[in-house]
Backbone bond lengths (Angstrom), bond angles and torsions (degrees), N, CA, C in turn:
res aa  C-N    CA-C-N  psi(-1)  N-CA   C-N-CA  omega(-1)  CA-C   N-CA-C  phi
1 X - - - 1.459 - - 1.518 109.53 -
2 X 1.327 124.87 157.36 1.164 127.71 -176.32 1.408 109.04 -136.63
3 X 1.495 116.67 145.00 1.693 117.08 167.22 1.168 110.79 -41.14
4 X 1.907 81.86 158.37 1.942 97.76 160.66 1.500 110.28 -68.42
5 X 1.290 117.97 127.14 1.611 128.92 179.21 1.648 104.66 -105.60
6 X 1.508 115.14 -48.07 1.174 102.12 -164.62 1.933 109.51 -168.51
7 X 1.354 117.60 171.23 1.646 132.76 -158.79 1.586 92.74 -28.10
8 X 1.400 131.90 -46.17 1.844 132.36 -141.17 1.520 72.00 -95.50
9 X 1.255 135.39 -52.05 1.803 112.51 -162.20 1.835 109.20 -68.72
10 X 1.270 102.35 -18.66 1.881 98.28 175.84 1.508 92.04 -98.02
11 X 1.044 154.70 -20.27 1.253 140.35 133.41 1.859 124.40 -5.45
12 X 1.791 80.03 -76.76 1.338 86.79 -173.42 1.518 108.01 -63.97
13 X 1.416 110.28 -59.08 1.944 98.44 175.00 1.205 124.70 -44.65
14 X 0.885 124.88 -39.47 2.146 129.43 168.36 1.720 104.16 -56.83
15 X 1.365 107.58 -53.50 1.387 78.04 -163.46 1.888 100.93 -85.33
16 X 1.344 130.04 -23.69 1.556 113.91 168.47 1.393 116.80 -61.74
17 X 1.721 120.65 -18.11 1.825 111.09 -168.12 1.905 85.02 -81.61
18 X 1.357 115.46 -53.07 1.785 107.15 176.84 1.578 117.65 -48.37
19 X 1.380 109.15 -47.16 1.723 97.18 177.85 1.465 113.10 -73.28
20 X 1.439 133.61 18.38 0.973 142.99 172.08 1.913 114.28 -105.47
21 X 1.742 104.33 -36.46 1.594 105.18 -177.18 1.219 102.22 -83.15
22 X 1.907 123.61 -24.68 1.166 112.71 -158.08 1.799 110.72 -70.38
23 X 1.672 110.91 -43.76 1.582 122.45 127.68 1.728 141.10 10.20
24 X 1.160 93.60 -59.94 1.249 103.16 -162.13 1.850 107.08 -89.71
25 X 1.407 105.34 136.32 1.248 117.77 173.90 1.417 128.19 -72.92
26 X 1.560 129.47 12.23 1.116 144.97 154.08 1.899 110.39 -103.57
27 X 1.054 103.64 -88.18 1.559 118.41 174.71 2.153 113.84 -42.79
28 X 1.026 131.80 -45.43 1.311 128.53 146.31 1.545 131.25 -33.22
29 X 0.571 111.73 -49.02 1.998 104.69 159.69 1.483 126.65 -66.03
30 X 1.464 105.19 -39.34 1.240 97.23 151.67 1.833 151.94 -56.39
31 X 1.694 84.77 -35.61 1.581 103.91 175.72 1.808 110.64 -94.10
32 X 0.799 122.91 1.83 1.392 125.97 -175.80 1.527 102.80 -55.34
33 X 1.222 147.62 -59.63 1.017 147.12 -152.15 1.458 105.57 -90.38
34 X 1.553 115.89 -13.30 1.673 117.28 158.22 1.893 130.75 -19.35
35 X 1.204 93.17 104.73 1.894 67.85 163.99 1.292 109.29 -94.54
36 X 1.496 117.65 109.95 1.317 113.65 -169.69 1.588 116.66 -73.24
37 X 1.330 120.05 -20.56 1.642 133.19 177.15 1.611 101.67 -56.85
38 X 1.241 133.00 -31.43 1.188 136.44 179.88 1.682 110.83 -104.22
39 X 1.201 108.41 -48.13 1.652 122.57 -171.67 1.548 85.62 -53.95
40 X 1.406 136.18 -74.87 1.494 127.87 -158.38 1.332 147.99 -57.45
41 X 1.412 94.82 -21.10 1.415 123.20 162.97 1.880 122.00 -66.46
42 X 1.594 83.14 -35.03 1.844 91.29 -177.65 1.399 107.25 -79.21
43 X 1.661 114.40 -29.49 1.349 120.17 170.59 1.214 114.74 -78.52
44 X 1.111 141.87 -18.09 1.967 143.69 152.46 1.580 105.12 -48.95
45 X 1.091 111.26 -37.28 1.851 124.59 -159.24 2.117 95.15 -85.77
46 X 1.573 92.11 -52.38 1.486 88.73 179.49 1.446 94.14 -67.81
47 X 1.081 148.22 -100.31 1.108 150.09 -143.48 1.668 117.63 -23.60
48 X 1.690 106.72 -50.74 1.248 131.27 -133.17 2.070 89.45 -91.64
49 X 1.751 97.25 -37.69 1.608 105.16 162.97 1.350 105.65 -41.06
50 X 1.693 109.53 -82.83 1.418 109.75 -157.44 1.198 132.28 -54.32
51 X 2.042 106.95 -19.88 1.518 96.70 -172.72 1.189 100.50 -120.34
52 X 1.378 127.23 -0.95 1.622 115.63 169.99 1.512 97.97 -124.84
53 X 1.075 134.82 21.01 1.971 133.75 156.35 1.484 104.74 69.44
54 X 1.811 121.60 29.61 1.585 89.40 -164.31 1.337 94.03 -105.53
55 X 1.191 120.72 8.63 1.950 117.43 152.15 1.811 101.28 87.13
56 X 1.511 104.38 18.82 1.366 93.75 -174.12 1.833 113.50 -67.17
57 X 1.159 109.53 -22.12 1.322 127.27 -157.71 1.509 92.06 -63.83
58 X 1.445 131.42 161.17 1.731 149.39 146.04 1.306 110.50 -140.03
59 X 1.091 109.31 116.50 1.895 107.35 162.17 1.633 101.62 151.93
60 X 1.496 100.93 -168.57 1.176 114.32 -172.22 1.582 96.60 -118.06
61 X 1.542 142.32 126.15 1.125 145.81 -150.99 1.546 91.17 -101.64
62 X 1.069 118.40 -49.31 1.758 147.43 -163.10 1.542 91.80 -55.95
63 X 1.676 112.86 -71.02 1.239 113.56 -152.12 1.459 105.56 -68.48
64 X 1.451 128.50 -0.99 1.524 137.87 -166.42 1.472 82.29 -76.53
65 X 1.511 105.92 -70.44 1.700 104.02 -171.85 1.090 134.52 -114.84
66 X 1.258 108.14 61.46 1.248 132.76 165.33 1.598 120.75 -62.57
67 X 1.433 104.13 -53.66 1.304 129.20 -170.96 1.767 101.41 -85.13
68 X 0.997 132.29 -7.09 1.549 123.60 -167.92 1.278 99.48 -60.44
69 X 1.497 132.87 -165.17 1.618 142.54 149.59 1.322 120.29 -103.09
70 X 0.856 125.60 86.49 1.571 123.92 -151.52 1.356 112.93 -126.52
71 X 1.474 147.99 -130.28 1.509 150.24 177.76 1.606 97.71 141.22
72 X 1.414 83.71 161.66 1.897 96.61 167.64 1.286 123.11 -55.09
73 X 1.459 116.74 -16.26 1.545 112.81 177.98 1.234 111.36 -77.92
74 X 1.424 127.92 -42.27 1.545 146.13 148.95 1.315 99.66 -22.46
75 X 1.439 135.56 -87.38 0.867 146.05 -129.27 2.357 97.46 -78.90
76 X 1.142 95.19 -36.79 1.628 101.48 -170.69 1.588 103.35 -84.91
77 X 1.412 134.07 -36.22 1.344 134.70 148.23 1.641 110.92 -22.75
78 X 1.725 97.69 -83.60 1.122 95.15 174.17 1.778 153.69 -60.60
79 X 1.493 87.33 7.71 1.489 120.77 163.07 1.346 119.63 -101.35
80 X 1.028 118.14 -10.88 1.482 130.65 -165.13 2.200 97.62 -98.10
81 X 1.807 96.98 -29.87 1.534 92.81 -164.31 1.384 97.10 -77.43
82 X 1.906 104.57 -42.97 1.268 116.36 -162.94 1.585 96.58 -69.86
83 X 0.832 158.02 -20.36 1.330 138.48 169.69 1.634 122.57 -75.48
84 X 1.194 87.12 -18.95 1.833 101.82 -176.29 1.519 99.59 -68.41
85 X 1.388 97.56 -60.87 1.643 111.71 173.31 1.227 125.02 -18.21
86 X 1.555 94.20 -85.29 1.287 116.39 144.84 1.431 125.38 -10.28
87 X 0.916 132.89 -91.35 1.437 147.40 163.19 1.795 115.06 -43.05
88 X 0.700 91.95 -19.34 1.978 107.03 171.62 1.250 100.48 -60.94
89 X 1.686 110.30 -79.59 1.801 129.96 -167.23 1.074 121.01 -83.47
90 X 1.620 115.48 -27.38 1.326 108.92 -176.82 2.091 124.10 -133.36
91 X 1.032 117.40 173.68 1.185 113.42 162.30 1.585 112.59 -160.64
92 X 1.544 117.63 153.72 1.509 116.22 -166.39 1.480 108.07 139.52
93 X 1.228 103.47 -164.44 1.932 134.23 -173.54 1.997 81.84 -65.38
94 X 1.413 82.08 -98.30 1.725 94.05 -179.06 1.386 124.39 -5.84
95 X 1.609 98.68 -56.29 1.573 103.27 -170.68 1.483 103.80 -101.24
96 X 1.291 135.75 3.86 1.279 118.78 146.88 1.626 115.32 -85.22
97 X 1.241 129.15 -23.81 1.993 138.24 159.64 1.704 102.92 -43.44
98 X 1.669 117.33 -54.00 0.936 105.60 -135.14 1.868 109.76 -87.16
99 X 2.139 90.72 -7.72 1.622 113.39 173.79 1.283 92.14 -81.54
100 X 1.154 128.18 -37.15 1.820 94.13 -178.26 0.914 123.22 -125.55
101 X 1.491 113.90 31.53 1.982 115.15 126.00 1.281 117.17 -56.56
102 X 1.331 111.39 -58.86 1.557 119.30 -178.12 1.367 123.50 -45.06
103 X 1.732 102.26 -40.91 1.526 108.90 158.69 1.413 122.64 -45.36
104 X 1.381 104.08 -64.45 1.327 126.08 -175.40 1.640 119.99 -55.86
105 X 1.974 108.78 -20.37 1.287 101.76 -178.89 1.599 108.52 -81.35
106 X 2.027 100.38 -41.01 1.196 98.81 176.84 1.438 138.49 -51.53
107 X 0.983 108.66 -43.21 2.146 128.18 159.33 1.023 100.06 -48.75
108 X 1.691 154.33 -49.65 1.108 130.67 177.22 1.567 129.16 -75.59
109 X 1.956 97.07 -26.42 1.517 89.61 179.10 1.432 106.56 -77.47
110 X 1.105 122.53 -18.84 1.915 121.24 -167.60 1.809 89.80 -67.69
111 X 1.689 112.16 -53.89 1.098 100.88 -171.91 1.296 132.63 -53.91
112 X 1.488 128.87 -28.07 1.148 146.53 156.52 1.418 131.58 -72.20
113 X 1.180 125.22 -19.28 1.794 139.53 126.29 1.469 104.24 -39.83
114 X 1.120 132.57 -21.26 1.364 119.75 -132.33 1.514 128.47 2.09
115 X 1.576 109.85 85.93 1.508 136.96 -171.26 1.599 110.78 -110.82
C-alpha cells in the first residue's frame, strides 16, 4: 500500500468511507437526506485542503453540522469507519495526518455540541 499523494487518492477514500456510512445502521439515517452529487465533491475539497494544502476548500464545516442529531456514539462510529478506510487504501505520513485530523475534527465538533 502506499500514502495519500494526491486529489484521486482522497477521492478514492471519500467516496469508499461514504459507501461505507451510507451502509451502516447507525451513521445511515443520518445521511439519508444527503445530496451526495454535490455533498462529495465539497468533501474531496475538505479533505484534499487539510491533507494536501491545496486550499480548495471554503466554508465553515462546523456550522453544516451543528444542527444534525448526533452524540458521541455518532461521532466514534464514524471514526471507527474512517480509520478503517483509511487503513484499507492507504498507509504512510499522509495517512497517519489524515487519522488525526479526523480525530482532531471530531473532539472539536463534540466539544462545541457540547457532547
Amino acid at each position: 500500500m502506499e500514502d495519500i499523494i494526491n486529489r484521486e487518492d482522497i477521492i478514492k477514500l471519500v467516496d469508499s468511507f461514504y459507501d461505507k456510512v451510507k451502509n451502516d445502521e447507525l451513521l445511515a439515517p443520518i445521511f439519508k437526506e444527503i445530496n451526495w452529487p454535490s455533498h462529495l465533491p465539497t468533501m474531496y475539497n475538505f479533505w484534499s485542503s487539510i491533507v494536501l494544502g491545496d486550499a480548495s476548500y471554503k466554508g465553515n464545516a462546523f456550522q453544516k453540522h451543528q444542527y444534525l442529531k448526533i452524540n458521541a456514539i455518532h461521532f466514534k462510529r464514524w471514526l471507527e469507519l474512517f480509520h478503517h478506510t483509511v487503513n484499507e487504501h492507504f498507509e504512510g505520513e499522509k495517512a497517519i495526518e489524515i487519522k488525526e485530523r479526523a480525530r482532531h475534527i471530531a473532539s472539536v465538533f463534540q466539544y462545541k455540541m457540547n457532547l
